[in-house]
N, CA, C and O atoms as CSV, one atom per row, in Angstrom:
chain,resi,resn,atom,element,x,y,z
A,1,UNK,N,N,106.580,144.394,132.475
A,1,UNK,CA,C,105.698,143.450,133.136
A,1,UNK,C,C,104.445,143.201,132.296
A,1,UNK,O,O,104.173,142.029,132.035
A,2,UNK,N,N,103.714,144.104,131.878
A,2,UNK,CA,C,102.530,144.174,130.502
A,2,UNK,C,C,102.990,143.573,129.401
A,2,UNK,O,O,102.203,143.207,128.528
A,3,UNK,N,N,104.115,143.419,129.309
A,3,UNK,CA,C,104.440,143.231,128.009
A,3,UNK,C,C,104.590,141.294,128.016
A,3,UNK,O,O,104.139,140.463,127.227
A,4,UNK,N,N,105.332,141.157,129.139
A,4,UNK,CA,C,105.327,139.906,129.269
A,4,UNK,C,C,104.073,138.744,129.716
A,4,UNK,O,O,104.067,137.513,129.752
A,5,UNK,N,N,102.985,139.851,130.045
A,5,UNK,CA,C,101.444,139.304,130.376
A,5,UNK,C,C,101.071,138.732,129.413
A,5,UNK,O,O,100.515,137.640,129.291
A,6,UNK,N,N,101.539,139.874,128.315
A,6,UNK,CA,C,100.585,139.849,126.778
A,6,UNK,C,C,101.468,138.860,126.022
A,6,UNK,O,O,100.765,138.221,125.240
A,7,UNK,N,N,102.587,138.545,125.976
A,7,UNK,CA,C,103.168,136.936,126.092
A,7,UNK,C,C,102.753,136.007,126.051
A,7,UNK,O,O,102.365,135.194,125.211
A,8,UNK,N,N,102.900,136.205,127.880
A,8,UNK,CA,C,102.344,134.901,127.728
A,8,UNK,C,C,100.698,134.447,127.602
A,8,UNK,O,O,100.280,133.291,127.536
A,9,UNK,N,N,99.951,135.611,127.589
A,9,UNK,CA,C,98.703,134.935,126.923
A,9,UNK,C,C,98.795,134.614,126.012
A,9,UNK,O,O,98.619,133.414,125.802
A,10,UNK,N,N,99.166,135.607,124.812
A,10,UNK,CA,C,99.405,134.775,123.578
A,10,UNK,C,C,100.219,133.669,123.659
A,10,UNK,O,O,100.328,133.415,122.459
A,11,UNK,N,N,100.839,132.870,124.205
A,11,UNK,CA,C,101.652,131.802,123.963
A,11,UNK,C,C,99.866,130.515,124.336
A,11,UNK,O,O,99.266,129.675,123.665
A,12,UNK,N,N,99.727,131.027,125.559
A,12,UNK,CA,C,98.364,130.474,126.376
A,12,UNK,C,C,97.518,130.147,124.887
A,12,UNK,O,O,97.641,129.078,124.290
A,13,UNK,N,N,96.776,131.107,124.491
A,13,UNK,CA,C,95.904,131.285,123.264
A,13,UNK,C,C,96.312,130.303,122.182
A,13,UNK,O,O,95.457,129.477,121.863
A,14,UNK,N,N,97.617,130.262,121.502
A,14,UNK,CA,C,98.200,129.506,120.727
A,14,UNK,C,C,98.375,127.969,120.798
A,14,UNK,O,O,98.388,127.083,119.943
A,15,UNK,N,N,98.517,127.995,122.272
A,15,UNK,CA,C,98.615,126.592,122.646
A,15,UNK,C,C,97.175,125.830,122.742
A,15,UNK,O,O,96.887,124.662,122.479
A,16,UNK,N,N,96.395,126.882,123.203
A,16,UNK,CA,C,94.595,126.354,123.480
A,16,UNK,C,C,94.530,125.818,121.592
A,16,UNK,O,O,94.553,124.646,121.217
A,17,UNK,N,N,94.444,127.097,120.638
A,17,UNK,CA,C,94.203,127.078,119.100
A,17,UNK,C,C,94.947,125.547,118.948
A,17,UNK,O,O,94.240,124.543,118.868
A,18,UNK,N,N,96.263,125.469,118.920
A,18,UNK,CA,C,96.749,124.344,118.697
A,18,UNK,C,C,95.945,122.754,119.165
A,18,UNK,O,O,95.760,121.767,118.453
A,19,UNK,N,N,95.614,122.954,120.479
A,19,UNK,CA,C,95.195,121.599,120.988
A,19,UNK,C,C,93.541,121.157,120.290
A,19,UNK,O,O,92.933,120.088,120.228
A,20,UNK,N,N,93.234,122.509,119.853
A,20,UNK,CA,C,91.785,122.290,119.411
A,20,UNK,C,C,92.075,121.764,118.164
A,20,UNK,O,O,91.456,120.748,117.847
A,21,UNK,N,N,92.716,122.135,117.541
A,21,UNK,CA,C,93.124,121.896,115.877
A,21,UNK,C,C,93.199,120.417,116.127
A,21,UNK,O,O,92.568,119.674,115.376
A,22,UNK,N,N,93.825,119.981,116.991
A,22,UNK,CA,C,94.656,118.352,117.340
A,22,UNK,C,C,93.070,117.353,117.716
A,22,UNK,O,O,92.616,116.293,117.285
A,23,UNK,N,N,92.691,118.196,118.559
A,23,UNK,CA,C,91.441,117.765,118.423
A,23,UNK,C,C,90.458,117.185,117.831
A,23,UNK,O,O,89.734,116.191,117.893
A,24,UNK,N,N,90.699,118.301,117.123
A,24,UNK,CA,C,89.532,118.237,115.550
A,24,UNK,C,C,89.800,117.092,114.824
A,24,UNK,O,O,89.055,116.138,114.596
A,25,UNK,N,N,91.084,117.311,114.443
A,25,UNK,CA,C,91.497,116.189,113.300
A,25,UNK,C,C,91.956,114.265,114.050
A,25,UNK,O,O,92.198,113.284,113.346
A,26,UNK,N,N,91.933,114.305,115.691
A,26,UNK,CA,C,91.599,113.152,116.344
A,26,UNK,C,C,90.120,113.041,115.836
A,26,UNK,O,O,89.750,111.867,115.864
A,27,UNK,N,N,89.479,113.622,115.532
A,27,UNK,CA,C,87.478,113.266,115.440
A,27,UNK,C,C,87.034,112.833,114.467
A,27,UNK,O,O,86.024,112.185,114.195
A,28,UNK,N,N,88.558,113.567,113.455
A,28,UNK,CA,C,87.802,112.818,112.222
A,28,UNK,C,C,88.609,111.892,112.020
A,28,UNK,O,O,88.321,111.116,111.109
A,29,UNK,N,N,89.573,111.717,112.609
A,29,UNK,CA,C,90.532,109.935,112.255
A,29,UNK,C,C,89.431,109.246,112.895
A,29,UNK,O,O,88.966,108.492,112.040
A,30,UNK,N,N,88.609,109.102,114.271
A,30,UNK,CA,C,87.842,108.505,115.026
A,30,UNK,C,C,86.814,108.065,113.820
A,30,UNK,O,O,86.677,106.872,113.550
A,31,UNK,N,N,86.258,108.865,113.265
A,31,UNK,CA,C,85.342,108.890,112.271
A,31,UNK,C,C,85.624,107.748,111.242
A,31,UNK,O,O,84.870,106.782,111.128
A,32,UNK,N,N,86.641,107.900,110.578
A,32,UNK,CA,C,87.433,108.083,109.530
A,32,UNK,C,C,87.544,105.994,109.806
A,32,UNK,O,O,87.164,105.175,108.970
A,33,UNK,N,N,88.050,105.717,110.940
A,33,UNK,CA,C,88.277,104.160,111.955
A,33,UNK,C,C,86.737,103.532,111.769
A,33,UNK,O,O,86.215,102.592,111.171
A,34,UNK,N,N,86.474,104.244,112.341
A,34,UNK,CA,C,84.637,103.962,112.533
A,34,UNK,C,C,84.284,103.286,111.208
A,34,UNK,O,O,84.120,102.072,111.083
A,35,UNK,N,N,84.180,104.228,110.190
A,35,UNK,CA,C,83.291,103.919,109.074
A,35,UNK,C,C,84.337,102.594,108.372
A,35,UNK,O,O,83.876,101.700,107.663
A,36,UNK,N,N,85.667,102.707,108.720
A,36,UNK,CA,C,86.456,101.374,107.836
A,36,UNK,C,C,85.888,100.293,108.890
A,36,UNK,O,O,85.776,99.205,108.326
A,37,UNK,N,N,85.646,100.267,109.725
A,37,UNK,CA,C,85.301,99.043,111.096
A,37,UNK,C,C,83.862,98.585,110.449
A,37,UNK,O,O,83.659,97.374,110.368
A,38,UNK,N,N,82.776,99.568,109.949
A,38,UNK,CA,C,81.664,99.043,109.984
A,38,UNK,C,C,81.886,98.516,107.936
A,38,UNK,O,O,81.238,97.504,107.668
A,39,UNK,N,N,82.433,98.934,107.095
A,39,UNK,CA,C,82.829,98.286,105.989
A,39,UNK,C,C,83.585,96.999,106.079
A,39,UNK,O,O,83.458,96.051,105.304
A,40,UNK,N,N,84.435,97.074,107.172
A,40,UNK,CA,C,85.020,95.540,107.262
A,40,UNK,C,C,83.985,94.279,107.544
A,40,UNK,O,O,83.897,93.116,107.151
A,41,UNK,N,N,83.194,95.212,108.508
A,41,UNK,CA,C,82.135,94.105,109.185
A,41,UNK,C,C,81.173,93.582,107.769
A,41,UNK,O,O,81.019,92.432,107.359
A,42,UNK,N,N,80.700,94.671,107.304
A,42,UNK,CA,C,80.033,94.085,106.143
A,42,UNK,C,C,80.543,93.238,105.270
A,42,UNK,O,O,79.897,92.287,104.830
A,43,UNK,N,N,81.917,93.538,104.892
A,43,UNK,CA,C,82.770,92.630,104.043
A,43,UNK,C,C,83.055,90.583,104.320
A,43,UNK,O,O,83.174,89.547,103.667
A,44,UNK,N,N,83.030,91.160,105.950
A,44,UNK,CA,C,83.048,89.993,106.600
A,44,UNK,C,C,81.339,89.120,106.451
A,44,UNK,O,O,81.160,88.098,105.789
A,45,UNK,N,N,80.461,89.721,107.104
A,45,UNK,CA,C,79.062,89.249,106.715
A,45,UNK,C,C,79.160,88.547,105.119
A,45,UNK,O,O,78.913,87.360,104.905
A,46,UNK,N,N,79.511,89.396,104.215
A,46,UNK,CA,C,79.377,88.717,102.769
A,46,UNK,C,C,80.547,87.535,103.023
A,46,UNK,O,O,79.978,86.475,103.284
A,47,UNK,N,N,81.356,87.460,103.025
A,47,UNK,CA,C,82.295,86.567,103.344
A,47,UNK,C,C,81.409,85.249,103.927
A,47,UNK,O,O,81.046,84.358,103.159
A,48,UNK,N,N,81.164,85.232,105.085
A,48,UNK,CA,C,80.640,84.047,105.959
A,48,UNK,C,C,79.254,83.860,104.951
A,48,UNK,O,O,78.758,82.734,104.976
A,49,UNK,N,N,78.651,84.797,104.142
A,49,UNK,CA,C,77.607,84.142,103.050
A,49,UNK,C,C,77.754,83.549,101.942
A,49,UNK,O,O,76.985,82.899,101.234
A,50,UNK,N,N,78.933,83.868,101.853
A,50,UNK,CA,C,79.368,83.459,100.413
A,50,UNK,C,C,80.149,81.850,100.977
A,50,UNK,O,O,80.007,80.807,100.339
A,51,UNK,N,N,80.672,81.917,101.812
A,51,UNK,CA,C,81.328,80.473,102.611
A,51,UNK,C,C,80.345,79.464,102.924
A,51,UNK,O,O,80.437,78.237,102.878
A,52,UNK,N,N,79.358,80.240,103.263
A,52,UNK,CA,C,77.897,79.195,103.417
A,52,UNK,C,C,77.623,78.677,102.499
A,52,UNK,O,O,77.980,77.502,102.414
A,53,UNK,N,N,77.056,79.128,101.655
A,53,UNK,CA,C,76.542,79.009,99.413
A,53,UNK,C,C,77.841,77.901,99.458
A,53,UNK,O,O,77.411,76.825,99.045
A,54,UNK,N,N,78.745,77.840,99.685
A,54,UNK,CA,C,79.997,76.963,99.350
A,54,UNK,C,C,79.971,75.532,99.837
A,54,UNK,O,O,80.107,74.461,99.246
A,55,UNK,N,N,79.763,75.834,101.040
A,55,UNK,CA,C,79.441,74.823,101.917
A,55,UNK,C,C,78.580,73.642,101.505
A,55,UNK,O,O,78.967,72.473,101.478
A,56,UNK,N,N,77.437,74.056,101.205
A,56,UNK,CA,C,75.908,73.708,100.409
A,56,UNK,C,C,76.118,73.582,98.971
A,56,UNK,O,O,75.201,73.570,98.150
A,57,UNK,N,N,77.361,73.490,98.699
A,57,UNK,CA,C,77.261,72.835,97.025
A,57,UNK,C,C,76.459,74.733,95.998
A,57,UNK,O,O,76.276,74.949,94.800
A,58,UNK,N,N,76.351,75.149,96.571
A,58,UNK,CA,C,75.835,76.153,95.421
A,58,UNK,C,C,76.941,76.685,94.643
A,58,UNK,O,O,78.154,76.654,94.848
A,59,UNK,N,N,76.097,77.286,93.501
A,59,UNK,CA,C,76.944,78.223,92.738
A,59,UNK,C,C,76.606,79.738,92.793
A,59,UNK,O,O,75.564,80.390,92.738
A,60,UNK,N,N,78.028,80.043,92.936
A,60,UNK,CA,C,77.789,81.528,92.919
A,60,UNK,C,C,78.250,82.152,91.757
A,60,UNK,O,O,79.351,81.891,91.271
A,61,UNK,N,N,77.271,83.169,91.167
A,61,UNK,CA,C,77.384,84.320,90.385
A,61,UNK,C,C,77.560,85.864,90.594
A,61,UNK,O,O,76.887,86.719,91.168
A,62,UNK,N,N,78.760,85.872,89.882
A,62,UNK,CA,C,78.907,87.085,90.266
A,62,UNK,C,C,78.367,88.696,89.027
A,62,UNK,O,O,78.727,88.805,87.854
A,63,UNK,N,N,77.790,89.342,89.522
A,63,UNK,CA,C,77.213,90.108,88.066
A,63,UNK,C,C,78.182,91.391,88.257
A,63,UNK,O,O,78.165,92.305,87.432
């Protein structure tokens, strides 16, 4: 009966360790989304500036 306590906690324990691990690495994909979302946005901003300059006859240089 002890033996099967100590079982299944450890199974308990393993499964907690596991979900945290799963966790963790959901936080940094979250992260990971995040920072490509706010690079797109910027990419986009230059985009709609550079479409403007176009619009208006300018020239653009690129250095």
């Amino acid at each position: 009966m002890l033996k099967k306590a100590a079982d299944t906690a450890a199974y308990i324990v393993a499964e907690a360790e596991n979900k945290s691990y799963l966790a963790v690495e959901a936080c940094k994909e979250t992260e990971r989304f995040s920072r490509l979302a706010e690079e797109n946005d910027a990419m986009l901003l230059l985009a709609e500036e550079l479409y403007k300059q176009c619009l208006r006859g300018e020239t653009l240089k690129w250095a």
